[in-house]
C-alpha positions as CSV (number, residue, x, y, z in Angstrom):
1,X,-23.7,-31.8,-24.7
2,X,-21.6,-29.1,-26.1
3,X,-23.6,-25.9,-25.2
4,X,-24.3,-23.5,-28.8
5,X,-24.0,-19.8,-28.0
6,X,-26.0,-17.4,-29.8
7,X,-25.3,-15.5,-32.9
8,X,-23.7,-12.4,-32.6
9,X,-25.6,-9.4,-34.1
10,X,-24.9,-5.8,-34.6
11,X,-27.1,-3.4,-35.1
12,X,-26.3,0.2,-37.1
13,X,-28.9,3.0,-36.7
14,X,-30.7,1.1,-34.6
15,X,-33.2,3.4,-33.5
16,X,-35.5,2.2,-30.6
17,X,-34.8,-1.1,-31.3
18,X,-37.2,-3.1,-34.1
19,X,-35.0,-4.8,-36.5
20,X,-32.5,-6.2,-32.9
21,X,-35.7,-7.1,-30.6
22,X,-36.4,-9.3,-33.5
23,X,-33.6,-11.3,-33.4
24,X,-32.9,-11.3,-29.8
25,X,-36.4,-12.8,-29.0
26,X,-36.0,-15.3,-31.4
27,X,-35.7,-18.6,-29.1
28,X,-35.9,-16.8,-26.2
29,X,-32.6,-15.4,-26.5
30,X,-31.0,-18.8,-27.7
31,X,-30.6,-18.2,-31.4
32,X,-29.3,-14.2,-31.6
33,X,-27.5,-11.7,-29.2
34,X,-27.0,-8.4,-29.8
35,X,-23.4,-6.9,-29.5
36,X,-23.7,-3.7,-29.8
37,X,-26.4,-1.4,-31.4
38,X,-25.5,1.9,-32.3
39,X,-27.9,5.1,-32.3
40,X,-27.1,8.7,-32.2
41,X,-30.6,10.2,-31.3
42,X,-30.7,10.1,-27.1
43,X,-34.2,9.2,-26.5
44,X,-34.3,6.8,-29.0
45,X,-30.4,5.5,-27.6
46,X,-32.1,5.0,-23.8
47,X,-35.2,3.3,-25.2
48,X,-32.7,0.9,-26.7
49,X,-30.3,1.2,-23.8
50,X,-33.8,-0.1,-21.1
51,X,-35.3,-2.5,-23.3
52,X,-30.8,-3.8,-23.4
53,X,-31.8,-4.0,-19.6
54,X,-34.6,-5.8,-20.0
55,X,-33.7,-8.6,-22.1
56,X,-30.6,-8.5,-19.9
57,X,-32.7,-9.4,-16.7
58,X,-34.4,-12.0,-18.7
59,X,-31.2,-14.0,-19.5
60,X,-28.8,-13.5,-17.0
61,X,-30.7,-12.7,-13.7
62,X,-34.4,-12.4,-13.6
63,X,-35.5,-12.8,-10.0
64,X,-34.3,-8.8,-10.2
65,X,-36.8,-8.6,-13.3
66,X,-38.9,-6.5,-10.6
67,X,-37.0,-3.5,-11.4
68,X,-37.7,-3.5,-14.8
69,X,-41.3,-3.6,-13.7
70,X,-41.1,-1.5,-11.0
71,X,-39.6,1.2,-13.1
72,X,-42.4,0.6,-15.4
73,X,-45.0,0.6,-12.7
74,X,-44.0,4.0,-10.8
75,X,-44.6,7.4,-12.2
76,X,-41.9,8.8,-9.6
77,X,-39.3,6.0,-10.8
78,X,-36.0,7.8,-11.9
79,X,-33.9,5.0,-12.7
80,X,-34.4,1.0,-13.2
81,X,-31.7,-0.1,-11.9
82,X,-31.1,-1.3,-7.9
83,X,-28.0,-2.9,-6.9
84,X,-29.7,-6.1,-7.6
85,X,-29.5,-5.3,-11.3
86,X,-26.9,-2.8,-11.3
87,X,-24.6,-5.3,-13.8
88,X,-27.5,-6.0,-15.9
89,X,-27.5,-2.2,-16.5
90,X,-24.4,-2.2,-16.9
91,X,-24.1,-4.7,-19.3
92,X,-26.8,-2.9,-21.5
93,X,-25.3,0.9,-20.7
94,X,-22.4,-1.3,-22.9
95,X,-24.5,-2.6,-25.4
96,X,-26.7,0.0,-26.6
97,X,-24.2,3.1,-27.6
98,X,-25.2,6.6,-28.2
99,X,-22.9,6.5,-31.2
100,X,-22.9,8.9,-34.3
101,X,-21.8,7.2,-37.3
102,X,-19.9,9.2,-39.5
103,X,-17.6,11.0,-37.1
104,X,-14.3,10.6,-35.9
105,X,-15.1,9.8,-32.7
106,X,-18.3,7.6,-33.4
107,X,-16.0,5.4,-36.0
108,X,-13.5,4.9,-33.7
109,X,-15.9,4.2,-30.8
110,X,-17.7,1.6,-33.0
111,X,-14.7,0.4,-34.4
112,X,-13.3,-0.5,-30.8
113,X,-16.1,-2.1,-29.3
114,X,-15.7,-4.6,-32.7
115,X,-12.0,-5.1,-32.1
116,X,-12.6,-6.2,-28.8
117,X,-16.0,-8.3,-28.9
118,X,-16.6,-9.0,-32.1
119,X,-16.1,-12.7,-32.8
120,X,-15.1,-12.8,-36.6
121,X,-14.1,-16.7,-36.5
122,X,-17.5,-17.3,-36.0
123,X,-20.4,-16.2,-38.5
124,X,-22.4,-13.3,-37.2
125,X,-25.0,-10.9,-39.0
126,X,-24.8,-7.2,-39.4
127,X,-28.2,-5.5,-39.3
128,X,-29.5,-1.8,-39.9
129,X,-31.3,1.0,-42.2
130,X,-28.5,3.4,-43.1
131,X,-29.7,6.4,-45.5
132,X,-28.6,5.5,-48.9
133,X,-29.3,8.3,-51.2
134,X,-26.3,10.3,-50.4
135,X,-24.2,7.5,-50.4
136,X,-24.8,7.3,-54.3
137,X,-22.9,10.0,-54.1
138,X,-19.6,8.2,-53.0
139,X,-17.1,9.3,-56.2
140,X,-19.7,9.7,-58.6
141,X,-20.8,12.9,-58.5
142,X,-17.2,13.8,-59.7
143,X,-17.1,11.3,-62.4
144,X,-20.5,13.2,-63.9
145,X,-18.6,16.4,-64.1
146,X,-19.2,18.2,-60.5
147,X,-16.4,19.2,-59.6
148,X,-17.8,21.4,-56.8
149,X,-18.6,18.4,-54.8
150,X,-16.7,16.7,-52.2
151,X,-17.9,14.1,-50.8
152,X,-16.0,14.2,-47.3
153,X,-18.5,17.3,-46.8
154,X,-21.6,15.5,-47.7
155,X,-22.1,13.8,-44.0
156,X,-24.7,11.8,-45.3
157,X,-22.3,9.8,-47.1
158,X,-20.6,8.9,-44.5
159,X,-23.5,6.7,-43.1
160,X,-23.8,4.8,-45.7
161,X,-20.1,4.4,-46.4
162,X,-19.8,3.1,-42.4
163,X,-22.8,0.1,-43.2
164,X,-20.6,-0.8,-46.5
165,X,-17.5,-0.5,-44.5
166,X,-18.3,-3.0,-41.4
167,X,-19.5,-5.5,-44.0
168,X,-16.2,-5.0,-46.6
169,X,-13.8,-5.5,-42.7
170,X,-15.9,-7.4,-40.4
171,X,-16.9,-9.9,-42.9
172,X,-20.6,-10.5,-41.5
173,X,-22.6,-14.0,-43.1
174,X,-24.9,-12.4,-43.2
175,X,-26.4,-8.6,-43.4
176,X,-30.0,-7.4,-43.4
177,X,-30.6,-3.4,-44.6
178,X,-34.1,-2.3,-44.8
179,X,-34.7,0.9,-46.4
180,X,-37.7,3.1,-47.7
181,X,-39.0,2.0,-51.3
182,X,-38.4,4.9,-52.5
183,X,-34.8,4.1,-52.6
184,X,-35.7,2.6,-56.0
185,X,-36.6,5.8,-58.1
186,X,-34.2,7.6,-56.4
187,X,-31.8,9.3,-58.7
188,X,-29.2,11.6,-58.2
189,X,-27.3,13.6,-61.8
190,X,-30.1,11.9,-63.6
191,X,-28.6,8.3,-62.7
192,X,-30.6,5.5,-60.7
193,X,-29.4,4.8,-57.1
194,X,-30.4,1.5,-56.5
195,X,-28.8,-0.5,-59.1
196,X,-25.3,1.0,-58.0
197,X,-26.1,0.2,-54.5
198,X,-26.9,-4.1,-55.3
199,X,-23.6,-3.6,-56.7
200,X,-21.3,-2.4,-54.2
201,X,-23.0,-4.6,-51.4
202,X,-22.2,-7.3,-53.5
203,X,-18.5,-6.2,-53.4
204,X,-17.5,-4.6,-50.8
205,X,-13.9,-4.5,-51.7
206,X,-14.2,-2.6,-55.3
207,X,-17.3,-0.2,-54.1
208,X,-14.1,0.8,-51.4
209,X,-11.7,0.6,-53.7
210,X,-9.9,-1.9,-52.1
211,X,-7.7,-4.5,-54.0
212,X,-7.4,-7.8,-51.6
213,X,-7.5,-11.5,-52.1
214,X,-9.3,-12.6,-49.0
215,X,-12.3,-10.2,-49.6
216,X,-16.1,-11.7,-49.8
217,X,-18.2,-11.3,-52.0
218,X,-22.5,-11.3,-51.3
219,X,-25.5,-12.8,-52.8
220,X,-28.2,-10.1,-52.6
221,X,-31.6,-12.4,-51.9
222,X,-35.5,-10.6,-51.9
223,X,-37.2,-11.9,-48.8
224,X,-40.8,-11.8,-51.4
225,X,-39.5,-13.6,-54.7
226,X,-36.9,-15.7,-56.0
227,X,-34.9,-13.0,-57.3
228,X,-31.1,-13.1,-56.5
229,X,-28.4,-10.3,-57.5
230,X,-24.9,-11.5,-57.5
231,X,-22.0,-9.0,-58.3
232,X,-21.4,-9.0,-62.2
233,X,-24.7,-9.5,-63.0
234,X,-26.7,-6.8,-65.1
235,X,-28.9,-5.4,-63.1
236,X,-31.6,-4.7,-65.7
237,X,-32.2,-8.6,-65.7
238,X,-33.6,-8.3,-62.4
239,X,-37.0,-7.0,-61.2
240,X,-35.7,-4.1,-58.6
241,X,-39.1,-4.1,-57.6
242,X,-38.8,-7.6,-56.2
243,X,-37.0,-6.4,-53.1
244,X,-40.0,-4.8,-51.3
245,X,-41.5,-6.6,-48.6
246,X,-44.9,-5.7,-47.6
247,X,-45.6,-6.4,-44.6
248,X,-49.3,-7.0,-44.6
249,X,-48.5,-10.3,-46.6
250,X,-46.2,-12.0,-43.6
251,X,-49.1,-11.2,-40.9
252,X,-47.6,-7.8,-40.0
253,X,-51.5,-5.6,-39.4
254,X,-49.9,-3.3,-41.1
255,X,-49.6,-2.0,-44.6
256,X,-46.1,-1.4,-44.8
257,X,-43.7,-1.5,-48.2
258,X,-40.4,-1.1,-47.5
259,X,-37.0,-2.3,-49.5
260,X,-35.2,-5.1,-47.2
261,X,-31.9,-6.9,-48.9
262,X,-30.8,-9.5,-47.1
263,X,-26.7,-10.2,-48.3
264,X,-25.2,-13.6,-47.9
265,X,-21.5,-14.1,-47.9
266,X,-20.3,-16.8,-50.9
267,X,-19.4,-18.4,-47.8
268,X,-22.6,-19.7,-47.2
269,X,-24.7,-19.4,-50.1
270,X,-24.3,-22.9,-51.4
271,X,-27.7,-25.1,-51.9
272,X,-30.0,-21.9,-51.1
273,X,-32.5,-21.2,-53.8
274,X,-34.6,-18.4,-52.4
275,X,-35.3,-17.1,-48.9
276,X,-39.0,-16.0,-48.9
277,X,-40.6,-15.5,-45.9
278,X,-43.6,-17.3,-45.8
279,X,-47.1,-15.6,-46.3
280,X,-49.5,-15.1,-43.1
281,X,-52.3,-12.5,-43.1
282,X,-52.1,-9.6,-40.8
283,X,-54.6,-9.2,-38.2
284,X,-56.5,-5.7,-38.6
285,X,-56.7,-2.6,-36.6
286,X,-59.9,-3.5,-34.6
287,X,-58.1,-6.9,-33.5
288,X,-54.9,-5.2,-32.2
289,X,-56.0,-1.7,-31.0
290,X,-59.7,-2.6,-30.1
291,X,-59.4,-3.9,-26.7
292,X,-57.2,-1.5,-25.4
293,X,-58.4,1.3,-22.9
294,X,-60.5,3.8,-24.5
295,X,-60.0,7.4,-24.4
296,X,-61.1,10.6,-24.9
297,X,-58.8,13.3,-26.8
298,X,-57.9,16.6,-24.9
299,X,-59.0,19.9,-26.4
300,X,-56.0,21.7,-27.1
301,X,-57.4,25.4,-26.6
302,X,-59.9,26.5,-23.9
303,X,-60.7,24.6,-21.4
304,X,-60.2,21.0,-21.5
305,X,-62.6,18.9,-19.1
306,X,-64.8,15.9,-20.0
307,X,-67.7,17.7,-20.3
308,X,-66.2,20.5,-22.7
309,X,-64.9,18.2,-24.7
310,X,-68.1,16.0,-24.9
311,X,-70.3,19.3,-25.5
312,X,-68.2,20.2,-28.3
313,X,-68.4,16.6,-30.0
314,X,-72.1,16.7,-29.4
315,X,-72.3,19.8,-31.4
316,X,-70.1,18.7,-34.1
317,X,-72.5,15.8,-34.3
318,X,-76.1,17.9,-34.5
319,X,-74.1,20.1,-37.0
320,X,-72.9,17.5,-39.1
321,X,-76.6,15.5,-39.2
322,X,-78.0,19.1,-39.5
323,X,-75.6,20.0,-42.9
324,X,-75.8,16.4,-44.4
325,X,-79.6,16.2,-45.0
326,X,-79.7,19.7,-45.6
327,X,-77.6,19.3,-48.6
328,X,-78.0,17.9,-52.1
329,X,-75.5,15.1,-50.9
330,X,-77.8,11.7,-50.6
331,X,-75.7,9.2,-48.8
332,X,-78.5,7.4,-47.0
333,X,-75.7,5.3,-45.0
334,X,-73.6,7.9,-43.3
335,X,-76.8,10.1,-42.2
336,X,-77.7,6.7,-40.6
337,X,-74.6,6.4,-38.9
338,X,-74.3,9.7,-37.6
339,X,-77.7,9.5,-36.0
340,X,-76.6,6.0,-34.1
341,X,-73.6,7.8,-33.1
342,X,-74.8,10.9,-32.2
343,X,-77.5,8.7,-29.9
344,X,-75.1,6.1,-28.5
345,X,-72.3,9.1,-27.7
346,X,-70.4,8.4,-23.9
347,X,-67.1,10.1,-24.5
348,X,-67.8,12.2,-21.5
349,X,-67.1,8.6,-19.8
350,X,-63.2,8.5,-21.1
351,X,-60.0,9.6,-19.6
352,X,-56.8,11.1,-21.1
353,X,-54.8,8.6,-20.5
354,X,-51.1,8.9,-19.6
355,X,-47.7,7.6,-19.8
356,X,-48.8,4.7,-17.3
357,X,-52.3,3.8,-17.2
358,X,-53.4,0.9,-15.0
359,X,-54.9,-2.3,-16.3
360,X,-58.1,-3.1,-15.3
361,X,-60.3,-6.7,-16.3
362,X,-62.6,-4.7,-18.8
363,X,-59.9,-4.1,-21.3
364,X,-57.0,-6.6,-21.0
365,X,-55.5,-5.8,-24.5
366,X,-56.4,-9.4,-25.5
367,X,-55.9,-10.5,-29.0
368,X,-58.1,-13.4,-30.3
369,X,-54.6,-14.8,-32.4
370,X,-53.1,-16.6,-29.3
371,X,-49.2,-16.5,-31.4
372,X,-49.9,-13.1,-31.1
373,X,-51.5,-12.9,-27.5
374,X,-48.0,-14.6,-26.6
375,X,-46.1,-12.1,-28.6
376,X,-47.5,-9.2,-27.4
377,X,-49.2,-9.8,-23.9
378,X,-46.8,-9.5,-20.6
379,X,-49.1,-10.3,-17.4
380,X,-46.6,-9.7,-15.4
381,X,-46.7,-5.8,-16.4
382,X,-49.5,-3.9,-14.5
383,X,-50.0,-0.8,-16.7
384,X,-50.6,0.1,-20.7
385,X,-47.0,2.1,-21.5
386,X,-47.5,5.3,-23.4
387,X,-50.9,5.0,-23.6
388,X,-51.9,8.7,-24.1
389,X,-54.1,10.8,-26.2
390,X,-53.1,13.9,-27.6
391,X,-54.0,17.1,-27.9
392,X,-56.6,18.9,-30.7
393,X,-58.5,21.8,-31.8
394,X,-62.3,21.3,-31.4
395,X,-61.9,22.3,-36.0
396,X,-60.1,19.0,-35.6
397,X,-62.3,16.9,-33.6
398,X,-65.0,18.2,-36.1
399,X,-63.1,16.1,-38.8
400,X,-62.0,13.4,-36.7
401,X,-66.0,12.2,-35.9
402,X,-66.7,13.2,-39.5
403,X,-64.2,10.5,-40.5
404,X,-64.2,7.9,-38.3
405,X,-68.6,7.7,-39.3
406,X,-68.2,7.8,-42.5
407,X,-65.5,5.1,-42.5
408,X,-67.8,2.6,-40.3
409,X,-70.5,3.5,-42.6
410,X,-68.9,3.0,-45.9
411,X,-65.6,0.9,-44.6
412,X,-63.2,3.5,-46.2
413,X,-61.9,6.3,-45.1
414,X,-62.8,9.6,-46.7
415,X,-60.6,11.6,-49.1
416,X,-60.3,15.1,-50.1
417,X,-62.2,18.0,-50.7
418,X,-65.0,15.8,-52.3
419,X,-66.2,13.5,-49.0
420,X,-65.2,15.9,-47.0
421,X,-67.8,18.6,-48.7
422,X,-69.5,19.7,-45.3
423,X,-69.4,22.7,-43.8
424,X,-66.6,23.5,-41.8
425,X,-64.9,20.1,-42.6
426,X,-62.2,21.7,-45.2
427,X,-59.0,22.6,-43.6
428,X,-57.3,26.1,-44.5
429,X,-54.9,24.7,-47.0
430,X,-55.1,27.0,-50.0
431,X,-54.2,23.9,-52.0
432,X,-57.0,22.0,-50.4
433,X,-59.0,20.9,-53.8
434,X,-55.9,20.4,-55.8
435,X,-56.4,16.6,-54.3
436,X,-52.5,17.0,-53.1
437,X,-53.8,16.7,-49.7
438,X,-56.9,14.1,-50.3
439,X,-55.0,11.8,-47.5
440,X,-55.0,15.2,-45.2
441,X,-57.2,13.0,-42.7
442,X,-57.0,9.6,-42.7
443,X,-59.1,7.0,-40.7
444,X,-57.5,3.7,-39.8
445,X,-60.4,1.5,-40.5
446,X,-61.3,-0.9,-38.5
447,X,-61.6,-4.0,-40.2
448,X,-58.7,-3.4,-42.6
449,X,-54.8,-3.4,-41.7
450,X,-53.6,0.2,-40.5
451,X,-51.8,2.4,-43.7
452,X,-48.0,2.5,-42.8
453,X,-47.1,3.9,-39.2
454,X,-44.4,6.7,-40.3
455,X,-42.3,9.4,-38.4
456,X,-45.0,11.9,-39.8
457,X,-47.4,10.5,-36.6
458,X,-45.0,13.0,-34.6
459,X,-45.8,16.2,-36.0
460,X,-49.9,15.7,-36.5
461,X,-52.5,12.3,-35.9
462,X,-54.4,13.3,-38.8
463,X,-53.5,10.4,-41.3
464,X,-53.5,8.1,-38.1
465,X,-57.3,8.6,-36.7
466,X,-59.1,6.1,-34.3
467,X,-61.8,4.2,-36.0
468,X,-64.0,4.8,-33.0
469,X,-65.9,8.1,-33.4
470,X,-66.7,7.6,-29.6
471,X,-62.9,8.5,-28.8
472,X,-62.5,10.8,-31.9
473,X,-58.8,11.5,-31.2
474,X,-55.3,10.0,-33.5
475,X,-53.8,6.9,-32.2
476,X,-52.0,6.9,-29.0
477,X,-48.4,5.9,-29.2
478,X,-48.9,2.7,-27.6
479,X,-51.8,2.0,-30.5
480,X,-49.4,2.8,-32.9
481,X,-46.9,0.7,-31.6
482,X,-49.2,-2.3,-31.7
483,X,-49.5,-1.8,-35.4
484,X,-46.1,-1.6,-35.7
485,X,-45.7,-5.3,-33.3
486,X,-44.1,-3.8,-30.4
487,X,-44.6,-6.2,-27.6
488,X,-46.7,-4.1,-25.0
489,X,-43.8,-4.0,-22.1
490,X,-41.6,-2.5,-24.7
491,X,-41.2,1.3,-22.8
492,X,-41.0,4.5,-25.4
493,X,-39.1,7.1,-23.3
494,X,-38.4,10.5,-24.4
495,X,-41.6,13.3,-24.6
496,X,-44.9,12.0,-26.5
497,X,-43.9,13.5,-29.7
498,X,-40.2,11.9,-29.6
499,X,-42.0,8.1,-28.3
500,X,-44.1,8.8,-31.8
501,X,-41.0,9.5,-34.0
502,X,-39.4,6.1,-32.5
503,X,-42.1,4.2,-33.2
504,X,-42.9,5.3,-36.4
505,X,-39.3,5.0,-37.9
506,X,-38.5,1.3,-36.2
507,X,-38.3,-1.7,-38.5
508,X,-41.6,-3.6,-36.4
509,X,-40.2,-6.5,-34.4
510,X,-42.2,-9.3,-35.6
511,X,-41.3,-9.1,-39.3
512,X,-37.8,-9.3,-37.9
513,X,-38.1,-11.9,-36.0
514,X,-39.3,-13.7,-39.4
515,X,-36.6,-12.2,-41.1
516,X,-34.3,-13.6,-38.2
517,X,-35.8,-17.1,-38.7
518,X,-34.5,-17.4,-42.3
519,X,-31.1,-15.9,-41.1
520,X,-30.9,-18.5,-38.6
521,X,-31.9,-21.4,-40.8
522,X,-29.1,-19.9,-43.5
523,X,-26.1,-20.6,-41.1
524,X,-27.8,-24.0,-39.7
525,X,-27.7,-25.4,-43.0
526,X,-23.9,-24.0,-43.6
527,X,-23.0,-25.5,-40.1
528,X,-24.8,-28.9,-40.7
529,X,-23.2,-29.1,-44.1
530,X,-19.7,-28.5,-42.4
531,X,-20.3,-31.5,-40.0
532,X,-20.5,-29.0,-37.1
């Protein structure tokens, strides 16, 4: 029996990896394999570059899988490769590229490693989020009467103009680009982006300017509706809207709305109707997060030590009983809730955490989904990756065990200068009780999918807070890659605030590997239909 090699995929602004682990873990490995991503950020390009390895070791040698774990494992571990997996390093030093698309040298770099492994006789998918609002800039700006502007100094341009260009001279079936929603109310001279963008990726060739014969042309098909954009179509007959996929509706536990097209070439568009992914319910925080290690938060000024720390929250507690029945505010609930709290308190019990912290049998990460025990469980691994609280001010840690009660006692988290009307519980923000910061500090609550992990969890953990008053800290990066379906041997390198900014801009894993599904099923049915 003839054996059928995997699709090839490519992967543009790949970040740390979400949109390709997604297809490559489809089947095992059997269905997808990633050529080449391409990434220009370092940490994020040798997070991509060891999780290359990993999936390498899987596939092509994986008695030496041991150094994968071993690097994983050891806190003194510089590299992951021994000369028992120095060619699967290799291999993935080659496939995942420190590229920067937009530049000379990253074009023709890119443009190299296509000429002499891309496959073109054979379908293959392109996948990536490029930034799109400057691209609306290609030529247009001038039309509208800038003549100031040029786009060859507008970079941003560029990025988008390199996505457009694979797919207009590579030819893909196939291409996936997942962007932020608000991509559709972006305008730029007054003029709606989006609606120029469904047009060009249907036509690569005119959006370049370039007059051919042999060009293709793409079917733009929503994953979420029926709705299909074809090139000459007017795109106020279609619902623009239609294109954003939320992610808490295909079993993603995670409340996450972002714009995902998914282009098939003429090619291969013939008998397909619609490609909806199918609904599922996401799992909530409490079922991902909830049987991972506790911990305690560090006090970011003064001394930090357990018993600081749990003095400090002990305080915070009395005060916050203390002010609440004091005041005119009756909410019989939360002065409930901060009394079993404050009563059943063992912080002092907790650990930081780290970058490795060892498993033990009293929190084994266990999910009661078993699809999604499978997805994310590796037994083999004996540590929690990136597991590490973070630092805050004791003001902070005030707020943080103000929130996370009130949310288990009303199952919402509280907003704005109005629930949080205690003493000492408004932050200095001058615009404070304007309401433009009522989302200032944010509980994920328990019981509900998590709000959407973002880049923003870098800078601060205030919109991203435990439930757990007991831990009163933001989610760890390995919490909020759980929410965003990272499988938990997937390895975040880079500092703690650089692992957040990876996670929170990746495309998470298992809606891709959804996404890959239909992809897969698309070519199937062209293949089948060609007797192949």
């Amino acid at each position: 029996m003839k054996k059928v090699e995997p699709l090839q995929v490519v992967d543009l602004f790949a970040g740390p990896g979400g949109l390709g682990e997604g297809f490559s873990s489809l089947n095992n490995g059997r269905s997808f394999e990633v050529l080449v991503s391409a990434e220009m950020d370092p940490f994020a390009r040798n997070t991509l570059r060891l999780r290359a390895f990993y999936r390498a070791l899987k596939k092509q040698n994986p008695d030496a899988l041991k150094d994968y774990y071993r690097f994983c494992e050891t806190n003194s571990a510089v590299q992951p490769w021994t000369g028992d997996s120095y060619e699967q390093w290799k291999y993935a030093d080659g496939e995942a590229r420190q590229i920067k698309l937009g530049s000379i040298d990253g074009n023709a770099e890119l443009d190299a490693i296509l000429e002499e492994k891309l496959d073109t006789s054979k379908p293959w998918v392109l996948i990536g989020g490029p930034p799109c609002q400057a691209y609306s800039l290609v030529g247009r700006a001038r039309n509208k009467g800038n003549s100031e502007y040029k786009a060859e100094d507008d970079s941003r341009h560029f990025l988008y103009r390199e996505y457009l260009r694979i797919i207009q001279s590579k030819k893909p079936a196939v291409f996936v680009m997942e962007n932020v929603k608000g991509i559709l109310s972006s305008k730029i001279a007054g003029e709606q982006i989006f609606p120029q963008i469904l047009k060009d990726l249907s036509d690569p060739d005119s959006a370049l300017g370039i007059k051919t014969d042999s060009g293709s042309k793409y079917k733009i098909f929503s994953l979420a509706s029926d709705d299909v954009y074809e090139s000459g179509m007017n795109t106020d007959d279609i619902n623009l809207s239609s294109f954003i996929v939320r992610s808490e509706n295909y079993g993603i536990p995670q409340s996450r709305h972002r714009v995902i097209l998914v282009g098939v070439s003429d090619d291969y568009v013939s008998g397909l109707d619609n490609l909806k992914l199918l609904p599922a319910k996401g799992a909530t925080v409490s079922e991902m997060i909830g049987t991972l290690p506790p911990l305690r938060s560090i006090l970011s000024r003064g001394k930090d030590t357990a018993d600081v720390w749990c003095g400090d929250i002990l305080t915070h507690l009395d005060g916050l009983y203390k002010d609440l029945t004091a005041s005119r505010k009756r909410d019989l609930s939360l002065e409930i809730e901060l009394k079993i709290v404050r009563e059943a308190f063992s912080g002092g019990r907790l650990n930081k955490g780290g970058l490795r912290v060892k498993k033990d049998k009293f929190w084994d990460g266990s999910i009661k989904d078993s699809g999604l025990n499978e997805w994310y469980l590796d037994s083999q691994l004996g540590v929690w990756l990136n597991h590490e609280a973070r630092g805050h001010m004791s003001a902070d840690l005030k707020r943080y065990v103000y929130a996370a009660t009130y949310a288990q006692a009303h199952n919402i988290s509280p907003k704005g200068h109005h629930q949080f009307d205690l003493p000492g519980l408004a932050p200095l923000h001058k615009n404070w009780e304007t309401g433009k910061f009522s989302d200032r500090f944010r509980v994920q609550v328990k019981n509900q999918t998590s709000s959407t992990i973002t880049s923003h969890i870098s800078k601060d953990g205030h919109y991203f807070i435990h439930y757990d008053p007991n831990q009163c800290r933001s989610l760890t990066v390995r919490e909020a890659a759980r929410l965003q379906t990272f499988p938990d041997n997937y390895f975040f390198l880079g500092n703690r605030t650089q692992q957040y900014h990876q996670v929170g801009n990746a495309v998470p894993p298992l809606l891709a590997r959804k996404i890959a599904t239909v992809i897969e099923r698309i070519i199937a049915q062209k293949s089948t239909a060609a007797g192949r």
